[in-house]
N, C-alpha and C positions, 0 to 999 in steps of 0.2 A: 234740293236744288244743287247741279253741280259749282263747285267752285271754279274759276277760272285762274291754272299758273302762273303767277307773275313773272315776269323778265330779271330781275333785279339781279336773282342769285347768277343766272348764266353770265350778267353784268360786272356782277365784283368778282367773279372766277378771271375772267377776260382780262379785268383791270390788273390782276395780281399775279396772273400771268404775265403780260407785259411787264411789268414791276420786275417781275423775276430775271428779264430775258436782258433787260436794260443794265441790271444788275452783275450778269454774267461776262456780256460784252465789255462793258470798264473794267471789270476785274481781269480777263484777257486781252487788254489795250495796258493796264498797268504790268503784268509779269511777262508780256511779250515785250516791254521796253527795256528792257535791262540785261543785254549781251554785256559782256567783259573781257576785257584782254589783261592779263599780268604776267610780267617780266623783270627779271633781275636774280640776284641771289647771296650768299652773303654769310657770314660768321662758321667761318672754319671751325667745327665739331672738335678736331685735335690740337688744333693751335687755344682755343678756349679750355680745352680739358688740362693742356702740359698747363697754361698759365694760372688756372683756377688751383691746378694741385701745387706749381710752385709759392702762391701767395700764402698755400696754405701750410706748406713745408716752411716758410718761414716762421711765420707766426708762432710753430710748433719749437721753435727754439729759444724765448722766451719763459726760462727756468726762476726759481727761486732760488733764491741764495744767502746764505746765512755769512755775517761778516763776524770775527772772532779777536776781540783784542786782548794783544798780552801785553805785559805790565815787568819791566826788566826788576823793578825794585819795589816794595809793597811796605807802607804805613811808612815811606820818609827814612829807609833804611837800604843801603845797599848790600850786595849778598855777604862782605866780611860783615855784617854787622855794624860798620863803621856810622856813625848817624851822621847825616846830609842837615847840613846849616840850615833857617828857614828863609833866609835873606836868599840861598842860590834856590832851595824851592820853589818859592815864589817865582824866579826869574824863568826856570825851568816852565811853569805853568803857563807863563804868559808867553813865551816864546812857543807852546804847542796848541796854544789856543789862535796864538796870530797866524801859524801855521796851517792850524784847521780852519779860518776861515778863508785865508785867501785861498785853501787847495777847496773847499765849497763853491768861495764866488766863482771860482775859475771853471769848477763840472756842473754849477746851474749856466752859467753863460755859455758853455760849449753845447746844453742840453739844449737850450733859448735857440739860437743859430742854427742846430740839426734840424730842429722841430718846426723853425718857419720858413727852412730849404723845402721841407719837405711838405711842406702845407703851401707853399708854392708852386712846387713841382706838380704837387696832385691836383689843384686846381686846374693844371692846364691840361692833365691826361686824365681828367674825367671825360670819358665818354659824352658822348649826346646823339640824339633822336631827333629827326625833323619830320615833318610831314606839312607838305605846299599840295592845297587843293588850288586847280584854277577851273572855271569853267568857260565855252566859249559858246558862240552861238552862230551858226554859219559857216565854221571852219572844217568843210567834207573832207574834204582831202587829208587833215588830219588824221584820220581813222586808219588810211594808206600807209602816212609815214610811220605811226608806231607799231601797225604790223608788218612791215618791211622791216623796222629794228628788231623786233622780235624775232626773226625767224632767223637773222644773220644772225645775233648775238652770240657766243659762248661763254653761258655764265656759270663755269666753273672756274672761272678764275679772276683776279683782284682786275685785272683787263677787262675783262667780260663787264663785270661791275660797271670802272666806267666808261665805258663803252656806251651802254646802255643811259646812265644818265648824262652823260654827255649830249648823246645823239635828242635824248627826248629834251632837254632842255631846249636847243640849237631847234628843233622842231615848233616847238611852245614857242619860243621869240621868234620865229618866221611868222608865225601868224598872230603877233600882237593886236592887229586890226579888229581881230573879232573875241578876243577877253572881253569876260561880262562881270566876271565877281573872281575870288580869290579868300583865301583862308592862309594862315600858316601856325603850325603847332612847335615849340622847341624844349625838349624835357634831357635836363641832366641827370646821369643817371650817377650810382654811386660808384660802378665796375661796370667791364666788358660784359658779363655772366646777366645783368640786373636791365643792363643796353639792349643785351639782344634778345630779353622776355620783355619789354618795353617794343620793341620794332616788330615783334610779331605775332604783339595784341595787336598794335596798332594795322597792319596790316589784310589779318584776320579779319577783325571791325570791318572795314575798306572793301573787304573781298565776299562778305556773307552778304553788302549789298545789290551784289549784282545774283540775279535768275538762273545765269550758267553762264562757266567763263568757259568761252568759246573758240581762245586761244590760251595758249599757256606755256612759257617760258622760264621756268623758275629752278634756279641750282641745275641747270641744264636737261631738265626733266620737261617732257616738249611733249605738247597735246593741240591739235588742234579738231574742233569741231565743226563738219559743213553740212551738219544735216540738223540745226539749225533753224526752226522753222519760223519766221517773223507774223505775226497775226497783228498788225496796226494800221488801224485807222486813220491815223497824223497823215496830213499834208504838208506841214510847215514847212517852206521852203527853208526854212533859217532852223535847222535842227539843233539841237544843244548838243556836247559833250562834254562829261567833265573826266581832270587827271588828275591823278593824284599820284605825289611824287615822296618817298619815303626813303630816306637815308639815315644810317647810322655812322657815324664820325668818333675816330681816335678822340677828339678834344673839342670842347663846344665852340660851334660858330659862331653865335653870340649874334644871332638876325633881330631886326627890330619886328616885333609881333604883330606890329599894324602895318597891314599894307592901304594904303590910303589909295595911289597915282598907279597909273603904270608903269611909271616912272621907278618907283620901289620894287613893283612884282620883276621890273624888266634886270633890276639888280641883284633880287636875290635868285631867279634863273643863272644871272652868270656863274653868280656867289658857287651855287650847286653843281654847274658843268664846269666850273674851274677848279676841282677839288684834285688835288694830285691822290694816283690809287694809291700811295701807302695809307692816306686820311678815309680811307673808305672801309668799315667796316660791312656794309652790306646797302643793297639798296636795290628795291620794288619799284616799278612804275606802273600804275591802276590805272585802267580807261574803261569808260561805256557811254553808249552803246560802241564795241569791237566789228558786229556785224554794220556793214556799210548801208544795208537796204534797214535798217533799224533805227528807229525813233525815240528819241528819248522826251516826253514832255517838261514842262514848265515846273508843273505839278510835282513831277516826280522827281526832281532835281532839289525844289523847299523843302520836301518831303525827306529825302535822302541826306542832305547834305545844309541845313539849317543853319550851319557857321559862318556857312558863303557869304560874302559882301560886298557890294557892288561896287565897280574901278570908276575913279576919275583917270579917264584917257585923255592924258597929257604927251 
């Protein structure tokens, strides 16, 4: 008797099919949402190389030295032979020993004084690292204004620099309305040299999250991409963008770590476009999505960017 083929197998083919297809479509809704735009630029190669070999031309002069005392008269006899009293001996001794200590106390307290000049000093020209994530939601036009900085800026020079975070700051607080969260990182470093492998991990990090950066403005090295193809499914009227803003500083700014209000976010924006260029070691501005017809999810923002924390809008 023949058997009759069941349905079933052509049923879970179908099933896992679909499964598969459902599967491919998010994973091309997630890497088509992440365009990128970054600009800025930063730590002079030669002014870091003359400063890194003169710290180290000093150091290099830090010799050993061997101190040598001579002794005009030896065993309490002077050179005729004549023997020296023990009553002026004595006087002799105590008068070179009060002499050895005040010329001591006098070259520890002069050491004292060099050494917290100087441990002063260095406090305040330690370098520092910041990096201000914000994100907003709704703010299109955004995408415009920091591609319009981008493309005027020239960032070969300490101008250029703030130029660039001027203008993105001044950007960011026109559109306070629509801030959703906020992050800020502040790392002192120990040297210039230590600063600027500190601001471009941290940048790198920043920039390996975007799919393809799409514009690109950096040390005046200029790319832009319009063939760019968007593949999303999002409608959200209220799309998100986040920025991320990274500066390197002559001397730490000393920001409070928690942004709570807008009220803080809207201060330490100024804090950063009010930085005169000599204080500017270098400085990167990150955005995505860069393409304007490009969506960025909810998903993909927790996802990316996990530090983010949401503003009280005061």
């Amino acid at each position: 008797m023949a058997v009759s083929s069941s349905p079933q197998p052509l049923a879970t083919k179908s099933m896992a099919l679909a499964l598969i297809l459902v599967l491919i479509a998010s994973f091309t809704y997630d890497v088509a949402a992440a365009s990128g735009g970054a600009m800025g630029g930063g730590f002079s190669s030669s002014e870091t190389s003359s400063r890194s070999s003169s710290s180290h031309c000093d150091s290099s002069h830090s010799t050993r030295s061997t101190t040598y005392v001579y002794r005009d008269s030896c065993c309490g006899y002077s050179r005729n032979r004549t023997p020296v009293p023990q009553n002026e001996m004595q006087g002799r001794d105590e008068d070179a020993a009060m002499l050895n200590f005040i010329i001591t106390v006098f070259v520890i307290g002069m050491m004292v004084l060099i050494v917290l000049k100087f441990y002063k000093t260095d406090l305040r020209s330690k370098p520092s690292v910041v990096k201000l994530q914000v994100a907003l939601n709704g703010a299109c036009s955004l995408q415009q204004d920091l591609n319009n900085i981008a493309k005027k800026a020239n960032n070969s020079t300490q101008e250029g620099y703030k130029y660039v975070l001027e203008e993105s700051a001044k950007a960011l607080l026109r559109y306070s309305e629509f801030w959703l969260s906020s992050h800020l990182l502040e790392r002192t470093a120990y040297d210039e040299k230590r600063a600027e492998s500190i601001f471009y991990d941290i940048s790198f990090e920043e920039r390996c999250k975007f799919d393809a950066e799409t514009l690109i403005n950096i040390d005046n090295h200029k790319d832009e991409k319009s063939t760019w193809v968007v593949v999303s499914s999002s409608t959200s009227p209220n799309p998100f963008i986040v920025v991320n803003v990274i500066v390197a500083t002559a001397g730490p700014l000393k920001l409070s770590p928690i942004i709570s209000t807008a009220t803080d976010l809207r201060a330490i924006l100024k804090k950063l476009g009010g930085l005169a260029k000599s204080e500017i070691l270098a400085a990167h501005v990150l955005w995505t999505p860069q393409d304007e017809n490009d969506r960025l999810s909810a998903e993909r923002v927790f996802q990316d960017y996990p530090l983010l924390r949401k503003l009280i809008l005061l």
